[in-house]
ZAMARGU-4260 file (C-alpha; in steps of 0.2 Angstrom, whole numbers, plus 5000, padded with zeros to 4 digits):
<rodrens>
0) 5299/5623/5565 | 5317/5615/5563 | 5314/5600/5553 | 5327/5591/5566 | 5316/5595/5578
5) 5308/5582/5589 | 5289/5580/5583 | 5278/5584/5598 | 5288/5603/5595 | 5274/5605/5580
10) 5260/5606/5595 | 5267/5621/5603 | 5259/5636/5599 | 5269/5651/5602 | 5260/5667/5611
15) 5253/5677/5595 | 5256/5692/5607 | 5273/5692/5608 | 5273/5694/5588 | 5264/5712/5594
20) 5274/5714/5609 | 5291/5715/5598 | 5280/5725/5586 | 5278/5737/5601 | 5294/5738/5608
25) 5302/5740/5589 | 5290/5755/5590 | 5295/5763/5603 | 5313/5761/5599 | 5307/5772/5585
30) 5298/5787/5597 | 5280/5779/5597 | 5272/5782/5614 | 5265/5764/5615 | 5251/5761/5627
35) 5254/5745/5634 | 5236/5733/5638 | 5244/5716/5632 | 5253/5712/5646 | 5249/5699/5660
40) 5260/5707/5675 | 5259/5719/5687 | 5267/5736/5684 | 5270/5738/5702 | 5286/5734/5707
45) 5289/5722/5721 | 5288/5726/5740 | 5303/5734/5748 | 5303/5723/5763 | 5302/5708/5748
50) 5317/5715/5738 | 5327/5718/5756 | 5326/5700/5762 | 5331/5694/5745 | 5346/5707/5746
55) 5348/5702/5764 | 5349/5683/5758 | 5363/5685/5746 | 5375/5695/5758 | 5372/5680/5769
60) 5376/5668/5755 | 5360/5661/5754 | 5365/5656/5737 | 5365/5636/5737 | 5352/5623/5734
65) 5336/5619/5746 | 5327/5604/5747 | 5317/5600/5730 | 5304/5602/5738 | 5307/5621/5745
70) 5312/5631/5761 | 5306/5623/5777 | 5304/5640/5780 | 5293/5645/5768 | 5282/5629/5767
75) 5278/5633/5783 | 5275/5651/5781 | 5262/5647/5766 | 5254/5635/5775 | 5252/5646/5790
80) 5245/5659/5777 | 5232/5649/5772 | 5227/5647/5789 | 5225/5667/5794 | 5220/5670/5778
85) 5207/5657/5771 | 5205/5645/5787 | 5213/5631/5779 | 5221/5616/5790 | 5235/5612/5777
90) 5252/5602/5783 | 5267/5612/5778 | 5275/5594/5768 | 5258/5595/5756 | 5266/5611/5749
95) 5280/5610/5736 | 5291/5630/5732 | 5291/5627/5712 | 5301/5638/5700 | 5285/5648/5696
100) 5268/5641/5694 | 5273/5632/5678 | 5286/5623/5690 | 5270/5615/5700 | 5259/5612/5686
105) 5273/5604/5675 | 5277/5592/5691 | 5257/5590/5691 | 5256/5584/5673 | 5271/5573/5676
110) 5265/5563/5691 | 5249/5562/5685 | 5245/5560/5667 | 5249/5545/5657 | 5250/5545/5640
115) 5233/5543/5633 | 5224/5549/5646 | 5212/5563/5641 | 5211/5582/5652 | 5197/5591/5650
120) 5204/5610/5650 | 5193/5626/5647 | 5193/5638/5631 | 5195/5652/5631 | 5208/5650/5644
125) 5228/5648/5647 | 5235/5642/5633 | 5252/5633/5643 | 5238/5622/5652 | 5237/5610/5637
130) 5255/5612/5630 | 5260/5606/5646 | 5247/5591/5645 | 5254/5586/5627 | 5269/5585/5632
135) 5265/5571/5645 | 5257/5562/5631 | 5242/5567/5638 | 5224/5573/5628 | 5217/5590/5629
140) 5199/5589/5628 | 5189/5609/5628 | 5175/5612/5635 | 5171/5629/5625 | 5163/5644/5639
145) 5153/5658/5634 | 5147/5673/5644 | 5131/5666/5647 | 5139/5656/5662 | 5150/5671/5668
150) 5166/5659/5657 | 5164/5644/5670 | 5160/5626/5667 | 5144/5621/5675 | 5142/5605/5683
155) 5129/5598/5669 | 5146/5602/5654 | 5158/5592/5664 | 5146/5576/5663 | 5142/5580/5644
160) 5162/5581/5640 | 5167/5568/5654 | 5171/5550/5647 | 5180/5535/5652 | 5198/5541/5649
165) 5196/5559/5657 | 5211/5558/5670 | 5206/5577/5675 | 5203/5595/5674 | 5210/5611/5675
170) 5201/5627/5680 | 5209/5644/5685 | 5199/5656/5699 | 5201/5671/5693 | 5206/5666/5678
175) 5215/5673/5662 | 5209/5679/5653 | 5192/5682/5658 | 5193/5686/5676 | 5180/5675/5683
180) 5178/5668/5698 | 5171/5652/5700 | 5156/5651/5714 | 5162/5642/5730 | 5146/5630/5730
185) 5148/5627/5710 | 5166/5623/5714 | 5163/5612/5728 | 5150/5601/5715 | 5163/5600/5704
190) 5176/5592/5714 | 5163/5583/5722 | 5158/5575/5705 | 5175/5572/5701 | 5182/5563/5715
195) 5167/5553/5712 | 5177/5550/5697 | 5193/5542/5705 | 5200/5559/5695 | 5208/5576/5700
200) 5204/5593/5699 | 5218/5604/5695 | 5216/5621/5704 | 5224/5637/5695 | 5225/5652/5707
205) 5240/5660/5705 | 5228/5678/5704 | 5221/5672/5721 | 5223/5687/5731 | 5217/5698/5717
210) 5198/5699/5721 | 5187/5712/5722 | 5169/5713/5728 | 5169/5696/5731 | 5178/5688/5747
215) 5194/5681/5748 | 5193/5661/5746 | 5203/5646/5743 | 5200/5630/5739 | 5216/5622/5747
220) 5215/5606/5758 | 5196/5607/5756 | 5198/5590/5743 | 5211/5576/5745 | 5208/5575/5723
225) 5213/5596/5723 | 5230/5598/5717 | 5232/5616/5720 | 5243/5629/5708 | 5248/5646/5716
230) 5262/5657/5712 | 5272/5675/5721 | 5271/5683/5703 | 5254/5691/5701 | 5245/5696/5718
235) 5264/5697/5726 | 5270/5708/5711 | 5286/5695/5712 | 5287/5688/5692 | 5304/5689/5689
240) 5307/5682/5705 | 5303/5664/5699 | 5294/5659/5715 | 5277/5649/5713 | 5270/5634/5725
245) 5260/5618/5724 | 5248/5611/5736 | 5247/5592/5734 | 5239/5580/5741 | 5249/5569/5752
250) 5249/5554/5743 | 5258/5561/5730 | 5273/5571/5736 | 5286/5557/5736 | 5282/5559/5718
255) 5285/5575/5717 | 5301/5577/5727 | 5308/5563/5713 | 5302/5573/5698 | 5307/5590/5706
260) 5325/5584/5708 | 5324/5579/5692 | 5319/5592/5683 | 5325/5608/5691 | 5331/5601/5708
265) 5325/5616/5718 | 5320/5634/5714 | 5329/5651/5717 | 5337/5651/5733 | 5338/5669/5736
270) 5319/5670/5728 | 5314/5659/5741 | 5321/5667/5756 | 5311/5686/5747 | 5295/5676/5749
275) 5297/5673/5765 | 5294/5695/5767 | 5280/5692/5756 | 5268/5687/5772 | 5274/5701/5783
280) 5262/5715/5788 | 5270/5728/5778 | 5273/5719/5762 | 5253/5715/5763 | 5248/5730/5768
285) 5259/5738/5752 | 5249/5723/5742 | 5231/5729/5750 | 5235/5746/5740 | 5239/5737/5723
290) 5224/5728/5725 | 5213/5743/5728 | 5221/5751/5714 | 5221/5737/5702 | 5199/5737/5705
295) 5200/5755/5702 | 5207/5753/5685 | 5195/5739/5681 | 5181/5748/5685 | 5185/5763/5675
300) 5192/5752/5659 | 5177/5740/5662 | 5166/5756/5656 | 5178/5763/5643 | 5181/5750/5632
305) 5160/5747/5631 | 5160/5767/5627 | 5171/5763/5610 | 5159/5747/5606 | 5166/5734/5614
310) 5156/5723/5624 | 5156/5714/5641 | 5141/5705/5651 | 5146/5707/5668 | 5161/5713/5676
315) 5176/5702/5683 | 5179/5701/5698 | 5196/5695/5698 | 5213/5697/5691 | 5218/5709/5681
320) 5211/5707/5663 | 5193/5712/5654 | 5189/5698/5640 | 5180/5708/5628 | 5167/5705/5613
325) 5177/5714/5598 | 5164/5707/5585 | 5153/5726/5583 | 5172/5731/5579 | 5181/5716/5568
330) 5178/5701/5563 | 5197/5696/5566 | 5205/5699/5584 | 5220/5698/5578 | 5220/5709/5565
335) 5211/5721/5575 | 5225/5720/5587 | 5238/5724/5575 | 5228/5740/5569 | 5227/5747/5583
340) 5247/5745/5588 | 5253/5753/5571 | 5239/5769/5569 | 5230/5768/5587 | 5247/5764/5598
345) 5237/5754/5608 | 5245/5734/5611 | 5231/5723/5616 | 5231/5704/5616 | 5218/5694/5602
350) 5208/5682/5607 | 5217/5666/5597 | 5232/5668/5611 | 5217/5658/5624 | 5210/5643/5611
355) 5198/5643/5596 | 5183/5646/5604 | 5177/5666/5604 | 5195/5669/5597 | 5190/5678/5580
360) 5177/5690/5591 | 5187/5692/5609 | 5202/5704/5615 | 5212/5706/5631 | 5213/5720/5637
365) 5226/5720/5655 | 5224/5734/5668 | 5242/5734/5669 | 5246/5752/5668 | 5242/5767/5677
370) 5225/5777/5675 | 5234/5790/5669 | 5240/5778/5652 | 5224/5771/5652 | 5216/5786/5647
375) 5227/5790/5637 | 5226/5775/5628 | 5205/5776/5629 | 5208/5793/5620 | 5218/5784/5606
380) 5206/5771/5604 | 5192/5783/5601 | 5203/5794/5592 | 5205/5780/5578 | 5187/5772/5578
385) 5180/5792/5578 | 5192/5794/5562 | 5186/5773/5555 | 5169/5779/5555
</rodrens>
């Protein structure tokens, strides 16, 4: 850290796995055929219809601000989504087009947190969540999950760890990096409790979309206390698009306009007008066959990893990721991690990049990459443990 630098810089924790991603990319600059598990986006490439419209969009010079607060347009168009899709009543002004989902939780943290006030967050889980509450000056409080509650916070946890200064809490369903999803009436207890509270519930689900057995749900305009986080990156395979959204409620949004224009006045433009595509039929019928793939790759790592001896109690049912118990294997994630880059070319993602708890005994692996690379990353994996042992 710059010794200039200004103090709350020594609270931000950089991602440990970009120190292996470099190491990986340095690799392969060198020949090494590097199977990639590490990282949390899709390998598919956007839609065509998405990619047209955002083509089509600059020929037209669509290339100057919008609103802070997004595209008529494409408010509407997410709000009308919510409504084929999950049944939700939502007004088109409760949703705020954010530069990515760190757009709307940053706008979040900033109309509601005051200094001091404490957030209860969950750990494992994403490790921006409580950067972004420090920097409002607010208090990270963990709730530490384990896998004998599937990695969710019961109802009886969030009394225990409640207190007079908890402002709010964030959860993610699915989440990273354990792929849970949070049972609808454990949810609805929750946020039940909460409002109770005179608080807010801050609702991750930027990987809504990418669930499997389970059925399609959403929690928006169920709660006037739900501040909802979604995002075109994960499920809509639009990351470097910088398109995410925010459902608010309605008391907040003059807020949130204010803050937005502040901060980063208004999102892509020509990204804006590409998610707009993303809702036609054959952008989600090209996103049906990413989903079906994605659970086909989760079903044949979710038995592969457990073959080499890592372990995992019940299988995800969302996202992309398998948060596995390394402990049979190493006693040090991180370490484990880098072994397997420099002799298995394997890059996966220790458990210290998602908090303190289970951090020594926990990987990520991402089903980010083809069947075809995760065998042959299995193969290299068993390859090294058969040659350990």
């Amino acid at each position: 850290m710059n010794s200039n630098s200004a103090r709350r810089m020594a609270d931000i924790a950089p991602f440990h796995v970009m120190k292996l991603l470099a190491r990986a990319r340095q690799l392969e600059a060198e020949g090494r055929p590097i199977v990639h598990m590490e990282i949390g986006e899709p390998d598919f490439a956007t839609p065509q219809p998405i990619i047209q419209a955002g083509i089509n969009a600059l020929q037209k010079g669509y290339t100057h601000y919008t609103p802070a607060l997004g595209l008529p347009e494409l408010r509407i168009a997410i709000a009308d989504f919510y409504q084929s899709h999950f049944g939700s009543q939502i007004d088109s002004k409760s949703i705020i087009v954010t530069p990515g989902s760190s757009g709307a939780l940053q706008l979040v943290c900033g109309v509601l947190i005051n200094p001091g006030d404490e957030v209860l967050l969950t750990d494992p889980g994403y490790p921006c969540n409580r950067h972004f509450v420090q920097l409002m000056g607010g208090v990270p409080k963990f709730i530490s999950l384990t896998d004998a509650n599937n990695f969710s916070v019961t109802l009886e946890e969030l009394k225990q760890n409640w207190t007079d200064n908890t402002r709010a809490i964030i959860l993610a369903t699915p989440s990273n990096p354990t792929g849970n999803v949070y049972n609808e009436k454990d949810l609805t207890l929750i946020c039940e409790f909460v409002k109770s509270k005179n608080a807010y519930v801050i609702l991750d689900e930027i990987y809504n979309g990418l669930v499997y057995e389970e059925q399609q749900s959403s929690f928006a305009g169920q709660f006037d206390n739900v501040f909802i986080i979604n995002s075109f990156s994960k499920y809509f395979c639009m990351t470097g698009w910088r398109i995410g959204w925010l459902v608010s409620p309605e008391s907040f949004i003059d807020d949130i306009d204010k803050l937005a224009q502040n901060i980063f006045l208004a999102a892509s433009t020509p990204g804006q007008y590409a998610a707009l595509s993303a809702f036609k039929e054959e952008s989600l019928r090209v996103l049906e066959d990413y989903r079906k793939e994605f659970q086909h790759r989760r079903d044949y790592l979710f038995d592969a990893i457990q073959s080499l001896g890592f372990r995992i109690k019940s299988k995800p049912q969302g996202a992309f990721y398998l948060y596995a118990d390394s402990s049979r294997l190493s006693s040090d994630s991180f370490k484990l991690a880098e072994s397997l880059l420099e002799h298995a070319n394997v890059a996966i993602t220790p458990g210290k990049d998602f908090g303190h708890n289970l951090a020594e005994s926990h990987v990520r692996f991402a089903y980010t990459t083809s069947i075809t690379k995760l065998e042959q990353g299995i193969a290299q994996l068993r390859a090294f443990f058969d040659q350990a042992d």
